[in-house]
VMD Tcl script that draws the C-alpha trace (Angstrom):
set ca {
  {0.00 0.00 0.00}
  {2.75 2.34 0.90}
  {4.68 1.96 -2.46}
  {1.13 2.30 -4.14}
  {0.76 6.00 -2.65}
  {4.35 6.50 -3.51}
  {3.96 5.62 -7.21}
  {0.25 7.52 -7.35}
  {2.09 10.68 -5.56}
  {5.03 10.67 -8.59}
  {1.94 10.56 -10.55}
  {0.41 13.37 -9.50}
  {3.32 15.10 -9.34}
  {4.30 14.60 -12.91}
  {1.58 15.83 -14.26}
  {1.46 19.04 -12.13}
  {5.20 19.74 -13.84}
  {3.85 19.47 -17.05}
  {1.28 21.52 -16.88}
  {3.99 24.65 -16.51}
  {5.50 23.26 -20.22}
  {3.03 25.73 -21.85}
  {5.19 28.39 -24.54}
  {6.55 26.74 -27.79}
  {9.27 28.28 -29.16}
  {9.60 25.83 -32.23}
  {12.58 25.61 -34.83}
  {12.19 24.52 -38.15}
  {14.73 22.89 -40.20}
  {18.20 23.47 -40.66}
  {19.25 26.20 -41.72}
  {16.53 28.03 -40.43}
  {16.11 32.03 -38.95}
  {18.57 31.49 -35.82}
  {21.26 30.68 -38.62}
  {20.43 33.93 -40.91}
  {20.41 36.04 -38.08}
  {24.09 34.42 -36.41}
  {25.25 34.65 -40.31}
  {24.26 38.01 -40.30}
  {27.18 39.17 -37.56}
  {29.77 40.99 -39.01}
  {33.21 39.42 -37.68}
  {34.23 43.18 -36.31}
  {31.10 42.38 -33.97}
  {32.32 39.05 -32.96}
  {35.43 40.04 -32.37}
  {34.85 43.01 -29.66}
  {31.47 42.14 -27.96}
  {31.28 39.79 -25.21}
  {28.86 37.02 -25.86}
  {26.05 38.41 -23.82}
  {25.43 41.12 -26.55}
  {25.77 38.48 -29.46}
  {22.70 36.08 -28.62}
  {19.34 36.71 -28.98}
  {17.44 37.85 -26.56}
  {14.31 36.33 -27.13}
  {16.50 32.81 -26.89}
  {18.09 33.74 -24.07}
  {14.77 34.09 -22.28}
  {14.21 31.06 -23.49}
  {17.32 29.19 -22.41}
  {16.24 30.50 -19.00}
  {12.71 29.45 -18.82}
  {14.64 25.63 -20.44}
  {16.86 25.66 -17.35}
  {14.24 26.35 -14.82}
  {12.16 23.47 -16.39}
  {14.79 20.67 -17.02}
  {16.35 20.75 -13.43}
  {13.43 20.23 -11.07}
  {12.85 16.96 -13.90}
  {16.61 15.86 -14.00}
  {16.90 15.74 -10.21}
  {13.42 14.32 -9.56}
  {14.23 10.96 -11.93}
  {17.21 10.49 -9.66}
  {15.95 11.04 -6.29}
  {12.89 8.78 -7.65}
  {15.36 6.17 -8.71}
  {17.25 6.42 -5.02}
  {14.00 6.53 -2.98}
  {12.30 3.39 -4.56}
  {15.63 1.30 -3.98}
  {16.13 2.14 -1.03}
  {12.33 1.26 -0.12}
  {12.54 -1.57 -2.11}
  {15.32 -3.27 0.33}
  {13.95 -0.65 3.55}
  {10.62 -2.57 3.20}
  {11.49 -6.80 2.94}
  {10.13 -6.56 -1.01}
  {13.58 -7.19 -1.61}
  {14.31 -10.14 0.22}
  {10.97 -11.33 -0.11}
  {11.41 -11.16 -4.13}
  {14.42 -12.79 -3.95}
  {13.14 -15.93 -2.36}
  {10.59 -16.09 -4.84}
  {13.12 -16.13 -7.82}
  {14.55 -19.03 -5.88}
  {11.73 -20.70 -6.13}
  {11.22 -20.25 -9.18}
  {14.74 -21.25 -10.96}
  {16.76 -22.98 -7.72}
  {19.85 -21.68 -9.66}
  {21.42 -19.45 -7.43}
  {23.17 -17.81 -11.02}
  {20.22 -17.18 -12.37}
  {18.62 -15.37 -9.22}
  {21.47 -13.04 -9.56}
  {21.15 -12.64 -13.19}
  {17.02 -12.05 -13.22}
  {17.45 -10.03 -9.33}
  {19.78 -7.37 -11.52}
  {17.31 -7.06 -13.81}
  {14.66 -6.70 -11.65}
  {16.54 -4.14 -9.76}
  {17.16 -2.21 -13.45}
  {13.27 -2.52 -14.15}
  {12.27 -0.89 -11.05}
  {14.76 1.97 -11.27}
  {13.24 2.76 -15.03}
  {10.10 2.60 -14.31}
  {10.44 4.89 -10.90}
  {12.00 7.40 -12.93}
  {9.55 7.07 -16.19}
  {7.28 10.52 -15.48}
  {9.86 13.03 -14.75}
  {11.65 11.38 -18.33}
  {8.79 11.75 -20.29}
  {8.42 15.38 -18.75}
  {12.01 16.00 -19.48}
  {10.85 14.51 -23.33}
  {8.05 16.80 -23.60}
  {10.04 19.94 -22.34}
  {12.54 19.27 -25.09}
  {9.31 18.89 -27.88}
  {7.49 22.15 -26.55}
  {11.28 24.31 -26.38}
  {11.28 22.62 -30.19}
  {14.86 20.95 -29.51}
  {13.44 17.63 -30.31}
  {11.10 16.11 -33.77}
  {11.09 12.66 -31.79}
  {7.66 11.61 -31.75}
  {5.94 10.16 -28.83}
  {5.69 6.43 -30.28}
  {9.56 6.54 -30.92}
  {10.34 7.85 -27.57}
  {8.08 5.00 -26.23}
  {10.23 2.88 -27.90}
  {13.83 4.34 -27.46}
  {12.54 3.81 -23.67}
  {11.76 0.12 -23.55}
  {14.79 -0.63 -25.41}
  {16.88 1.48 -23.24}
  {15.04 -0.60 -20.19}
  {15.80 -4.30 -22.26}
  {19.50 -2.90 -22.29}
  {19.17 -1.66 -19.03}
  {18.25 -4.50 -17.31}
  {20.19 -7.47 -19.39}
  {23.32 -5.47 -18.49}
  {22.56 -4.74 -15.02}
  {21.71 -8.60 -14.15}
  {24.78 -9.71 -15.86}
  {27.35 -7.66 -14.43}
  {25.45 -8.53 -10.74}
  {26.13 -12.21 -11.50}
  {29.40 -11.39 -13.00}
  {30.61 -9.69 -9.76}
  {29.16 -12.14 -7.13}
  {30.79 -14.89 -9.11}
  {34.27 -13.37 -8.31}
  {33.19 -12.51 -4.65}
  {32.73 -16.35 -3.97}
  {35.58 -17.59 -5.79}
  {38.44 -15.15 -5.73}
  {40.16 -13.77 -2.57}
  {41.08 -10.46 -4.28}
  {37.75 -10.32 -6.22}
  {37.78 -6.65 -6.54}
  {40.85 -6.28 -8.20}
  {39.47 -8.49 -11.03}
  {35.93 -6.56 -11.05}
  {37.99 -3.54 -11.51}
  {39.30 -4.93 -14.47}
  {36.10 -6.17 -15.68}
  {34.93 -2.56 -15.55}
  {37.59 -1.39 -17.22}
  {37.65 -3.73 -19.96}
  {33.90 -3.18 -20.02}
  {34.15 0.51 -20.55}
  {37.30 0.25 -23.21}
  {35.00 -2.03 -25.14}
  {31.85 -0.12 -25.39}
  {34.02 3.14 -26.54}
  {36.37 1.04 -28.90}
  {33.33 -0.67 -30.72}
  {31.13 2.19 -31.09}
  {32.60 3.30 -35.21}
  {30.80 0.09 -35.49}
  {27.70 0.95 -34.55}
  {27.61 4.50 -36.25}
  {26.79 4.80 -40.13}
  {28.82 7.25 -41.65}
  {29.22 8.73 -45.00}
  {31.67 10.99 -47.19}
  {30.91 14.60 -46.26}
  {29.48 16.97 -48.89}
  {32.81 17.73 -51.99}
  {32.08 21.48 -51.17}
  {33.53 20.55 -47.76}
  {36.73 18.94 -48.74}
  {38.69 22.01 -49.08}
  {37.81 23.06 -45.43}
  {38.31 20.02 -43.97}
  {41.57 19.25 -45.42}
  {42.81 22.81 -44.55}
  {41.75 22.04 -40.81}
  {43.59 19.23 -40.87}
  {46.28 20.30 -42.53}
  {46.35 23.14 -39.65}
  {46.16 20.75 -36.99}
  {49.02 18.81 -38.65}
  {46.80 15.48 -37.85}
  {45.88 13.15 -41.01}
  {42.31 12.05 -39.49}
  {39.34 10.96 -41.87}
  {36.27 13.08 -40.95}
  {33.09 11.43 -41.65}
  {29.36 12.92 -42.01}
  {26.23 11.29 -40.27}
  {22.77 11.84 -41.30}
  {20.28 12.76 -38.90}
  {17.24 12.69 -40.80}
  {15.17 16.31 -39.77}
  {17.69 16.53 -36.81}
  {17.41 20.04 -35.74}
  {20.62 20.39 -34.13}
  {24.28 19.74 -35.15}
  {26.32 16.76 -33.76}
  {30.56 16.20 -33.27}
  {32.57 13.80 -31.68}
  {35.74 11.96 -32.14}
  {34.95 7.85 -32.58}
  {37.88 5.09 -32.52}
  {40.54 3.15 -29.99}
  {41.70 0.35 -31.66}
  {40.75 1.15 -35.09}
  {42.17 4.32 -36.87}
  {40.23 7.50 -34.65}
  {37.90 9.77 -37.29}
  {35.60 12.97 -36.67}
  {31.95 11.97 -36.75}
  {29.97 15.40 -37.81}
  {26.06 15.47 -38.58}
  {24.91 16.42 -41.55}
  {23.74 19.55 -39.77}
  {26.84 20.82 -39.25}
  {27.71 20.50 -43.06}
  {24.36 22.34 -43.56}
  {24.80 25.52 -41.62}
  {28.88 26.25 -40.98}
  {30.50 28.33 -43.48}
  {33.82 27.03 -44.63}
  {35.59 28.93 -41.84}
  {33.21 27.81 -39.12}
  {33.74 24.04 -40.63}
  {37.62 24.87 -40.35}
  {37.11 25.44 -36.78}
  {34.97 22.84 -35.75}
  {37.36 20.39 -37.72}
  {40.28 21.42 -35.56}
  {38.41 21.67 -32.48}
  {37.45 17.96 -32.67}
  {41.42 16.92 -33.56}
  {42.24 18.42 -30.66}
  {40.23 15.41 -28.79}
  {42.22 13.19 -31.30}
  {45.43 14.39 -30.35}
  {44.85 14.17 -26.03}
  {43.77 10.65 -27.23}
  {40.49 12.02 -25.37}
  {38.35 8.95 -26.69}
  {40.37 6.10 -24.00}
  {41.13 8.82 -21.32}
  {37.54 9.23 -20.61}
  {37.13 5.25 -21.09}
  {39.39 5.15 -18.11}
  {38.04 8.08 -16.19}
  {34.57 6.33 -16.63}
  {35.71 3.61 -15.37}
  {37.56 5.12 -12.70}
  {34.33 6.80 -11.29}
  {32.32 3.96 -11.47}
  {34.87 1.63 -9.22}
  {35.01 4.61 -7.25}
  {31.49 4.90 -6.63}
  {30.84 1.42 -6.18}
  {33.35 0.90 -3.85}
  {31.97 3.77 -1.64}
  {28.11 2.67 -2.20}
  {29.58 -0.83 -0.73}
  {31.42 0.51 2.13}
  {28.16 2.66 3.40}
  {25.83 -0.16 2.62}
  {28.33 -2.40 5.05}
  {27.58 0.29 7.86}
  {23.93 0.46 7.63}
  {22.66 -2.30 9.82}
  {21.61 -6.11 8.49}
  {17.51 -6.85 8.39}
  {17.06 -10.44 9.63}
  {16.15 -11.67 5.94}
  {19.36 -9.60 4.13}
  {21.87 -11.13 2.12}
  {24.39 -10.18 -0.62}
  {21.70 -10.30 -3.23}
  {18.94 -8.04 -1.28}
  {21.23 -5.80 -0.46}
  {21.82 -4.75 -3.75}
  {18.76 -2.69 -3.77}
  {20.20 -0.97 -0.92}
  {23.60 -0.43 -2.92}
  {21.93 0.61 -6.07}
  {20.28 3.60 -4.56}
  {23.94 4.57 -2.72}
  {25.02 4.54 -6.27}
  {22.46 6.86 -6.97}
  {23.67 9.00 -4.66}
  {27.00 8.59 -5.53}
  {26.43 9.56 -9.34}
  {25.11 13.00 -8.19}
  {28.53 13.22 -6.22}
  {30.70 11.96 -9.06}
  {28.86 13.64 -12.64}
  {29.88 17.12 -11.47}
  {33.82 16.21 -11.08}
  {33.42 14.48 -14.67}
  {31.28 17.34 -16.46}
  {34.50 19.95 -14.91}
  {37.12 17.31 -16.57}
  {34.94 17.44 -19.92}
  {34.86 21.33 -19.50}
  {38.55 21.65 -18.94}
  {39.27 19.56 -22.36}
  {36.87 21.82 -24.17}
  {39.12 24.54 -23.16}
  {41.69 23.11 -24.48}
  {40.50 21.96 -27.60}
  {38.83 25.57 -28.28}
  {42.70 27.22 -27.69}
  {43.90 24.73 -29.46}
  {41.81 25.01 -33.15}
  {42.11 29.01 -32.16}
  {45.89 28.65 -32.26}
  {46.11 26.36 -35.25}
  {43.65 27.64 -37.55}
  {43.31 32.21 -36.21}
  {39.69 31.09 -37.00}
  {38.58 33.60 -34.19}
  {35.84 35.39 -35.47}
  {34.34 31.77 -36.71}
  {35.25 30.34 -33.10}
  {32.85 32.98 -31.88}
  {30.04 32.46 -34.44}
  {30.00 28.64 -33.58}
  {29.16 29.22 -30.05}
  {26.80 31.98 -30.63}
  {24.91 29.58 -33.27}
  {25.26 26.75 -30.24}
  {24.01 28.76 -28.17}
  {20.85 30.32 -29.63}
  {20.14 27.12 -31.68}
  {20.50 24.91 -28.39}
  {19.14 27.05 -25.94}
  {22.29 27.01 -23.91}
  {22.58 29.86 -20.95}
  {25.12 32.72 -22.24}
  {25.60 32.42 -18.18}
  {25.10 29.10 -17.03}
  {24.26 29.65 -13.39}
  {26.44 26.97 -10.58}
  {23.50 24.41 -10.65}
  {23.94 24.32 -14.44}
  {27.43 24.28 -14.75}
  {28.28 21.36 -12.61}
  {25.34 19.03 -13.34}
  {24.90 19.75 -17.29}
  {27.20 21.47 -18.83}
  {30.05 19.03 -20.62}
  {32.06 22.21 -22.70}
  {33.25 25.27 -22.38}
  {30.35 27.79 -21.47}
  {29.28 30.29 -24.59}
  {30.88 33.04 -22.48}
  {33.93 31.32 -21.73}
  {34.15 30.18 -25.16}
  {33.53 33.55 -26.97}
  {35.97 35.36 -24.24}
  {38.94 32.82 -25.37}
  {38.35 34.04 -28.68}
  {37.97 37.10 -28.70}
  {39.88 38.52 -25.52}
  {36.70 40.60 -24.61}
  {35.40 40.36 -21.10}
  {32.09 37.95 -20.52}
  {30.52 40.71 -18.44}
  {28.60 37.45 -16.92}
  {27.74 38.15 -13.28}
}
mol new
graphics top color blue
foreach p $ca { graphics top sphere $p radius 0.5 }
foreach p [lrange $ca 0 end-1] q [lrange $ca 1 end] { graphics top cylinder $p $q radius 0.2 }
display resetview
């Protein structure tokens, strides 16, 4: 009855957020009027305002009103997640649930492997209103085409991956508890592998084309800049509205993955920029080093969610596998701890990559232009308050980013 009014309450409560979701701002296709007006800036304006007087107003309203929304969503899905573990185990469900999967299968592998899952299923579902809030902020701000029958389905896939994954690496690290004395030396290494393997097969999983021949020159002058031969690749995002980079490869030969979008709207000096700005992730050999800091922060804050859970007293009915409820939502808790330390190492190797394609191409008017178009197209806060910064923000902030290339002053409080 109790985790009946709990669910009913995040019910109510979800649809009390939405109801403030209630101004569209919607953007059309690429290029659309945000691009003709950032096109419109003469360079001797990029080069001596700050970037407070280069976005639009009207957007940076609405980046404001987009911030206000998305954090009372983001941190609700997590504490949701957190309080209905910790319930879950608080209450006896867990125990009690795990002595029914024993009856069921008598396999105490399989208990593990299905008690995971479980655990994975619960923690999806807990957090499913304040996503689909989070969904339809992103639809009414007009940062997202997905339709409501995709996102349906990007979620229960999500969940299927969510929960296979969970219940295997559960059964994967009580295995090594019971059979090796130093089992958490070799479940750090399973991690690590883990996390070296999902970032070294993803060129695999991406499909990639020859950019656009009116690119070539560009790209081949960026690279020529950056004294780094790397193939740059195009992606098509079919209607995407907003423009996509990252660096892809470990054990294969590392590339620049750009959307289509980005071929669409960046003139040739902009593209020169962005194509040096992305080698400078190839060149820190950024694509393994946050492989390994990934990994790092999730032994991290597993080991800590296991030393806490070892202080907080035994129910009669606990074991190892109940427990885990109980440890999930201290990971919980230690994700909030750990994202903003990662997001401040992601920010610090945007600065570096932004110097860096400043210094090797002078593109500094087009360095500006890029994260004014970011900006207004994205919604992004010229002046990210703290909240923002640590828990969202992955790169260099527009005012940060225009100040580096410019020299002028953010004028941000």
């Amino acid at each position: 009855m109790r985790f009946r009014s709990l669910a009913v309450g995040a019910a109510v409560l979800g649809c009390a957020i939405l109801a403030t979701a209630a101004i569209a701002l919607a953007v059309s296709i690429r290029p659309n009027g945000v691009d003709f007006r950032v096109d419109s800036i003469p360079a001797s304006a990029l080069l001596a305002k700050p970037a407070t007087l280069l976005v639009d107003p009207d957007r940076q309203a609405a980046a404001l009103r987009l911030a206000r929304w998305l954090f009372p969503g983001w941190i609700i899905s997590i504490l949701a997640q957190i309080v209905t573990l910790a319930f879950f185990w608080q209450s006896g469900n867990a125990a009690r649930w795990r002595d029914q999967l024993r009856r069921w299968t008598g396999s105490s592998t399989l208990v593990r492997i299905l008690f995971g899952a479980s655990l994975a299923l619960i923690a999806r579902v807990a957090s499913i209103v304040p996503e689909f809030y989070i969904y339809r902020v992103h639809r009414t701000m007009g940062l997202s085409s997905q339709l409501l029958h995709t996102w349906s389905l990007d979620w229960l896939l999500n969940t299927a991956i969510s929960m296979v994954a969970t219940g295997l690496v559960i059964a994967i690290a009580l295995w090594l508890v019971d059979r090796a004395r130093f089992w958490y030396v070799y479940l750090a290494a399973f991690i690590v592998s883990v996390s070296v393997a999902i970032a070294g097969f993803s060129p695999y999983f991406s499909a990639v084309t020859a950019p656009p021949l009116r690119a070539q020159a560009a790209i081949a002058s960026a690279q020529q800049s950056a004294r780094l031969d790397v193939p740059v690749v195009m992606e098509v995002h079919p209607n995407a509205r907003l423009g996509t980079a990252r660096v892809e490869g470990i054990w294969t030969r590392p590339r620049v993955v750009l959307g289509d979008t980005v071929f669409l709207v960046s003139a040739p000096d902009e593209l020169r920029f962005i194509v040096a700005y992305e080698l400078a992730y190839v060149q820190k050999g950024t694509p393994l080093r946050f492989a390994l800091l990934d990994a790092l922060f999730v032994i991290l804050g597993a080991a800590i969610a296991v030393a806490v859970a070892d202080r907080i007293g035994f129910r009669r009915d606990d074991d190892p596998v109940s427990r885990l409820a109980l440890v999930g939502a201290l990971l919980g808790v230690m994700y909030m701890i750990v994202l903003p330390v990662d997001n401040a190492l992601q920010r610090r190797m945007s600065a570096e990559a932004v110097s860096f394609a400043i210094d090797r191409t002078g593109e500094r008017a087009a360095a500006v232009r890029v994260a004014i178009r970011a900006a207004d197209q994205r919604l992004d806060e010229v002046c990210p308050n703290v909240i923002n910064r640590l828990f969202f923000l992955t790169t260099l902030d527009p005012s940060q980013w225009v100040e580096t290339a410019n020299g002028v002053p953010s004028g941000c409080p």
